[in-house]
SEGUNU-516729 format. One record per atom (N, C-alpha, C, CB): residue number from 1; residue in three letters; atom name; x, y, z. Coordinates in Angstrom, 1 decimal. Glycine has a CB too. Example, Ala and Ser with C-alpha at 12.3 -4.5 7.8 and 13.67 -1.06 7.14 Angstrom:
BEGIN
- 1, ala, N, 13.2, -5.7, 7.8 .
- 1, ala, CA, 12.3, -4.5, 7.8 .
- 1, ala, C, 13.2, -3.3, 7.8 .
- 1, ala, CB, 11.3, -4.5, 9.0 .
- 2, ser, N, 12.8, -2.2, 7.1 .
- 2, ser, CA, 13.7, -1.1, 7.1 .
- 2, ser, C, 12.9, 0.0, 7.9 .
- 2, ser, CB, 14.1, -0.6, 5.7 .
***
This chain:
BEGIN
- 1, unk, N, 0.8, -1.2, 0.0 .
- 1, unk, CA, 0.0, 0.0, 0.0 .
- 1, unk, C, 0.9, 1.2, 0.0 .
- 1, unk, CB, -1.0, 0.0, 1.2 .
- 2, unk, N, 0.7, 2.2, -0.9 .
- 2, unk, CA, 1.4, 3.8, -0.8 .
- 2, unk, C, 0.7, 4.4, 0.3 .
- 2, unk, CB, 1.2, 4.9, -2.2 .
- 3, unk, N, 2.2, 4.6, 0.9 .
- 3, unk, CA, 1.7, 5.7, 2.1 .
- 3, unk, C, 1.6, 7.6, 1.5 .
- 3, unk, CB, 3.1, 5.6, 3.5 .
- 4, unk, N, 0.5, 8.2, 0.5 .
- 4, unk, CA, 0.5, 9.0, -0.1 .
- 4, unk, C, 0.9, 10.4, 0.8 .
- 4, unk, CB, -0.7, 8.8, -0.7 .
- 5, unk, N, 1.0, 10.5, 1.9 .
- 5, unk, CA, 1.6, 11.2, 2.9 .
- 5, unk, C, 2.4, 11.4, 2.9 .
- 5, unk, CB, 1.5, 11.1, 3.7 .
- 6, unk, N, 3.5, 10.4, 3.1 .
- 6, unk, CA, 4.7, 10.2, 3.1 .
- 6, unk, C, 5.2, 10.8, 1.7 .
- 6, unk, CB, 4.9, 8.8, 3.4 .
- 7, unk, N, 4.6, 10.1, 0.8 .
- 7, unk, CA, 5.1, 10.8, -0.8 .
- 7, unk, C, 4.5, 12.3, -1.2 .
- 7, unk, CB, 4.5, 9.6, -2.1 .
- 8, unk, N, 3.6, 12.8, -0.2 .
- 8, unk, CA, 3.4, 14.3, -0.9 .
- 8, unk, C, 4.9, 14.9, 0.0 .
- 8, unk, CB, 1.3, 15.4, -0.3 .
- 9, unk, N, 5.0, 14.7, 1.5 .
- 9, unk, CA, 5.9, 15.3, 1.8 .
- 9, unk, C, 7.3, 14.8, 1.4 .
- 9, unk, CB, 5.7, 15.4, 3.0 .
- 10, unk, N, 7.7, 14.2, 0.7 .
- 10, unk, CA, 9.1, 14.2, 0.1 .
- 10, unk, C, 8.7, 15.0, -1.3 .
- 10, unk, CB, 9.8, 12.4, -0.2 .
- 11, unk, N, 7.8, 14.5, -2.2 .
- 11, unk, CA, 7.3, 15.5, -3.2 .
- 11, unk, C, 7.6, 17.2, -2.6 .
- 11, unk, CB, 5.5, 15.2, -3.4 .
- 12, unk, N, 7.2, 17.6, -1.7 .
- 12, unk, CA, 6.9, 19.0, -1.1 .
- 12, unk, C, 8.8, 19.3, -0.9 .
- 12, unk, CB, 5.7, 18.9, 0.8 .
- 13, unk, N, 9.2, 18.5, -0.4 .
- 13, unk, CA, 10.8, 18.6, -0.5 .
- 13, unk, C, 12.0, 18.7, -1.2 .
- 13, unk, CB, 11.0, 18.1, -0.1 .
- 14, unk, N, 11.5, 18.0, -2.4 .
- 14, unk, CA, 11.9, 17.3, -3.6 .
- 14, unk, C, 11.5, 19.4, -4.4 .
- 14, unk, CB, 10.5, 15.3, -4.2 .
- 15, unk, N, 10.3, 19.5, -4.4 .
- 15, unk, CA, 10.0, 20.3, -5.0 .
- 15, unk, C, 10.8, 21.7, -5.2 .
- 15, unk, CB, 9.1, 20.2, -4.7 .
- 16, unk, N, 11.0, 21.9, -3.5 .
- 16, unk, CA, 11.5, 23.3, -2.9 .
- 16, unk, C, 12.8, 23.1, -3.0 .
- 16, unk, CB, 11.3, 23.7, -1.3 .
- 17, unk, N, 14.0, 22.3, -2.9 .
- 17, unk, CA, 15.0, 21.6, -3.3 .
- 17, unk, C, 15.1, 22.3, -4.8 .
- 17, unk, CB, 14.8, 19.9, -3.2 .
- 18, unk, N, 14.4, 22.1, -5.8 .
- 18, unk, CA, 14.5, 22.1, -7.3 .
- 18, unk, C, 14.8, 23.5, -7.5 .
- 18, unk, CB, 13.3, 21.6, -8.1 .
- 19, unk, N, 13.6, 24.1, -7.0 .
- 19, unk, CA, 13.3, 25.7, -7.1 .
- 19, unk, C, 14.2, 26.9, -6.7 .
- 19, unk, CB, 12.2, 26.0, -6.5 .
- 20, unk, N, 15.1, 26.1, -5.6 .
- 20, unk, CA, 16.4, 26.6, -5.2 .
- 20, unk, C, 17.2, 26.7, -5.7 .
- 20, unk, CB, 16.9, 26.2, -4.5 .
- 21, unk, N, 17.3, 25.6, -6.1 .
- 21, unk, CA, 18.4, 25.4, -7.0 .
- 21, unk, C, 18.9, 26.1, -8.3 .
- 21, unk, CB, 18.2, 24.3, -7.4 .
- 22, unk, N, 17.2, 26.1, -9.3 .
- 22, unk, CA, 16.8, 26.7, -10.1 .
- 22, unk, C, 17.1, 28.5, -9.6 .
- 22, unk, CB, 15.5, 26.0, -10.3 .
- 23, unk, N, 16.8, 28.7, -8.7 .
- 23, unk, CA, 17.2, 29.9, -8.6 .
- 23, unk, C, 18.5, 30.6, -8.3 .
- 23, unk, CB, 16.6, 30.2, -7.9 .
- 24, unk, N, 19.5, 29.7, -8.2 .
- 24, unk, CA, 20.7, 30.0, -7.5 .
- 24, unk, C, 21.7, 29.6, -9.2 .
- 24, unk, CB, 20.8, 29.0, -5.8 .
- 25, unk, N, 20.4, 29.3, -10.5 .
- 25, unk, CA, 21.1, 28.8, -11.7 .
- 25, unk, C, 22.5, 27.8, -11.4 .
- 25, unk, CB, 21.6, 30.4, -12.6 .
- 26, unk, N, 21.9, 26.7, -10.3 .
- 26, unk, CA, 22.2, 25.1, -10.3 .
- 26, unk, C, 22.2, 24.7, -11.4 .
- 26, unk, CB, 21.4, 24.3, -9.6 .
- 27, unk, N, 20.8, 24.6, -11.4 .
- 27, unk, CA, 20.2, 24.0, -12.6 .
- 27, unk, C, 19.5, 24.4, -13.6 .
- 27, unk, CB, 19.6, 23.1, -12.4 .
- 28, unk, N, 19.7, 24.0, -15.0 .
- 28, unk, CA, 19.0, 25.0, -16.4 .
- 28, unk, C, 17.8, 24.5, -16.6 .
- 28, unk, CB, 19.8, 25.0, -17.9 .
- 29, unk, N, 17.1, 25.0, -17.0 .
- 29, unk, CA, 15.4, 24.9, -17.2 .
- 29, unk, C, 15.8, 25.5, -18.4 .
- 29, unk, CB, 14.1, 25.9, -16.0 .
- 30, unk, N, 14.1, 24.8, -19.3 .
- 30, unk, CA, 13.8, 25.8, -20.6 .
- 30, unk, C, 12.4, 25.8, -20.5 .
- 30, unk, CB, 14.2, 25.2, -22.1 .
- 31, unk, N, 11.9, 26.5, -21.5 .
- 31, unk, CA, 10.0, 27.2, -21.2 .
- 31, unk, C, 9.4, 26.0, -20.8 .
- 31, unk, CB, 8.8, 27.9, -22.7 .
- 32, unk, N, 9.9, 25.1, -21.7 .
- 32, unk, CA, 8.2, 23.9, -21.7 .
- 32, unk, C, 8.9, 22.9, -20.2 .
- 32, unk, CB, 8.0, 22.3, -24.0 .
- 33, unk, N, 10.0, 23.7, -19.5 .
- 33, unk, CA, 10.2, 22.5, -18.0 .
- 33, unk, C, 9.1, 22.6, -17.4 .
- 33, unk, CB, 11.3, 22.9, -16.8 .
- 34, unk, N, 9.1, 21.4, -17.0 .
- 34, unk, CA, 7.9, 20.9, -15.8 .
- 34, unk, C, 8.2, 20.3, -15.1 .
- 34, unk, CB, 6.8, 20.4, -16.0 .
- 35, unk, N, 8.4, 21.6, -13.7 .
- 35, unk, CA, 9.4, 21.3, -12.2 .
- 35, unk, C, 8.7, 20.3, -11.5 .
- 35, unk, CB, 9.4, 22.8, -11.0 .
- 36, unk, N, 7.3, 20.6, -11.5 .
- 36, unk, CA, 6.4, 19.6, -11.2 .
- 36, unk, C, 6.5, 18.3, -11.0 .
- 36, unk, CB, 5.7, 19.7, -11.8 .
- 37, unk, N, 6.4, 17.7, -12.5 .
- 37, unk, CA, 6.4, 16.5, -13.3 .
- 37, unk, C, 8.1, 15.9, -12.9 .
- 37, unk, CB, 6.0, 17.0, -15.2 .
- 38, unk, N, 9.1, 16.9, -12.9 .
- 38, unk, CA, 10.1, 16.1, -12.5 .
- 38, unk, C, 10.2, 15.8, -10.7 .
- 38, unk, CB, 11.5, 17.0, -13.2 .
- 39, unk, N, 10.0, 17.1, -9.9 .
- 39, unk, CA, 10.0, 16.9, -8.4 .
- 39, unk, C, 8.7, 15.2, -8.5 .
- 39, unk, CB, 9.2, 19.0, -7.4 .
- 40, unk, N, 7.8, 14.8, -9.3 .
- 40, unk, CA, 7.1, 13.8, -9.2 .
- 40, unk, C, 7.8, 12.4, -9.1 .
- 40, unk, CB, 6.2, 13.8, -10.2 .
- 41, unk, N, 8.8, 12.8, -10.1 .
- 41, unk, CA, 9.4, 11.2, -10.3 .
- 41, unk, C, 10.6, 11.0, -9.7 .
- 41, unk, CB, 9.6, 10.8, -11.9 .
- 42, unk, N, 11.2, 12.5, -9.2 .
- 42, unk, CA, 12.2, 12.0, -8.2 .
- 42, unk, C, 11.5, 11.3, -7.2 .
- 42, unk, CB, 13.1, 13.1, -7.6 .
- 43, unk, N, 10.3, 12.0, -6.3 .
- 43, unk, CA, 9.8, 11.6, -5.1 .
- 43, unk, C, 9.4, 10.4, -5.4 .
- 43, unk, CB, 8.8, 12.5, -4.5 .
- 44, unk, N, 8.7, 9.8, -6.4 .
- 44, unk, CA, 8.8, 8.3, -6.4 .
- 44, unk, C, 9.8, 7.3, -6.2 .
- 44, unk, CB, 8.5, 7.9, -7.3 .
- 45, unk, N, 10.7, 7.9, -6.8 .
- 45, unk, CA, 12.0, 7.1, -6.9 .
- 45, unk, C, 12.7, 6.8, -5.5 .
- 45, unk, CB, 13.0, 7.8, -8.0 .
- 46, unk, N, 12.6, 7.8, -4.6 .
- 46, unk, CA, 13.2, 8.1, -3.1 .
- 46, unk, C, 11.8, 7.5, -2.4 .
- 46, unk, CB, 13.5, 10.1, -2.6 .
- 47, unk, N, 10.3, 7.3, -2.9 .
- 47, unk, CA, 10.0, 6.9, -1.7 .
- 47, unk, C, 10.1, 5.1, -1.9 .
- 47, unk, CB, 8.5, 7.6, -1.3 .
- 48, unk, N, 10.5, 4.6, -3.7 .
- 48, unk, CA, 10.7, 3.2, -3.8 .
- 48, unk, C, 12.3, 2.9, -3.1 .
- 48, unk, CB, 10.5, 2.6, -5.4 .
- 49, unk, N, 12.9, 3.9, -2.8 .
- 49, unk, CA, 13.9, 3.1, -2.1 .
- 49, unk, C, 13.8, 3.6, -0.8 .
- 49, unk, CB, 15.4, 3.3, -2.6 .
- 50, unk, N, 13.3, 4.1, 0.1 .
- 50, unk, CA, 12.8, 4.0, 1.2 .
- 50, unk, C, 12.0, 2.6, 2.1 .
- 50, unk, CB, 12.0, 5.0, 0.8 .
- 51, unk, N, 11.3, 2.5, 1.0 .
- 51, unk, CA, 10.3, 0.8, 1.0 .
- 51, unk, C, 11.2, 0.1, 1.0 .
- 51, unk, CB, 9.4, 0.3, -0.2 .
- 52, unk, N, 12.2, -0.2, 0.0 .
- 52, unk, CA, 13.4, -1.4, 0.2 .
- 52, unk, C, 14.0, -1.6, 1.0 .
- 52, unk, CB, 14.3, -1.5, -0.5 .
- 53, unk, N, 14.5, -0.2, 1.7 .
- 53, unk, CA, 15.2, -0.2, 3.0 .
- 53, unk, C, 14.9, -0.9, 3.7 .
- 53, unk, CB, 15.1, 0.7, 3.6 .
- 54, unk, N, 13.2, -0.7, 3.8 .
- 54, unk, CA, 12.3, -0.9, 5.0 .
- 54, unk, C, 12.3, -2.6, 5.0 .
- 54, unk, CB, 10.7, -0.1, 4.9 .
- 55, unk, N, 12.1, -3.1, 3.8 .
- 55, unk, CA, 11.9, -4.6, 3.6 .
- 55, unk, C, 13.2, -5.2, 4.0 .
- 55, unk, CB, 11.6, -5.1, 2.0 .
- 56, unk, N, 14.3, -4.9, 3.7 .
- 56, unk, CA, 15.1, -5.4, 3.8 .
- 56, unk, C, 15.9, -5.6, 4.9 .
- 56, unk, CB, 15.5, -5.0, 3.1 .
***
């Protein structure tokens, strides 16, 4: 079962993380980026290895 809690708040962190970054020109963006859509699939990715951790 997704704990969808858990994954909005790494999303929420994931997100602010980016935008920092982005602002401090870390990292390059172009018009059609979508901070969103990427902060999404990091936070998946961190909360499937989170779960493994946990199994393991």
């Amino acid at each position: 079962m997704v704990n969808y809690i858990l994954l909005y708040k790494i999303k929420k962190k994931v997100k602010t993380m980016l935008k920092d970054k982005i602002g401090m020109g870390e990292i390059a963006t172009t018009p059609s980026s979508c901070i969103d859509c990427l902060a999404t699939d990091i936070s998946w990715e961190i909360y499937y290895l989170m779960k493994e951790k946990d199994e393991a």
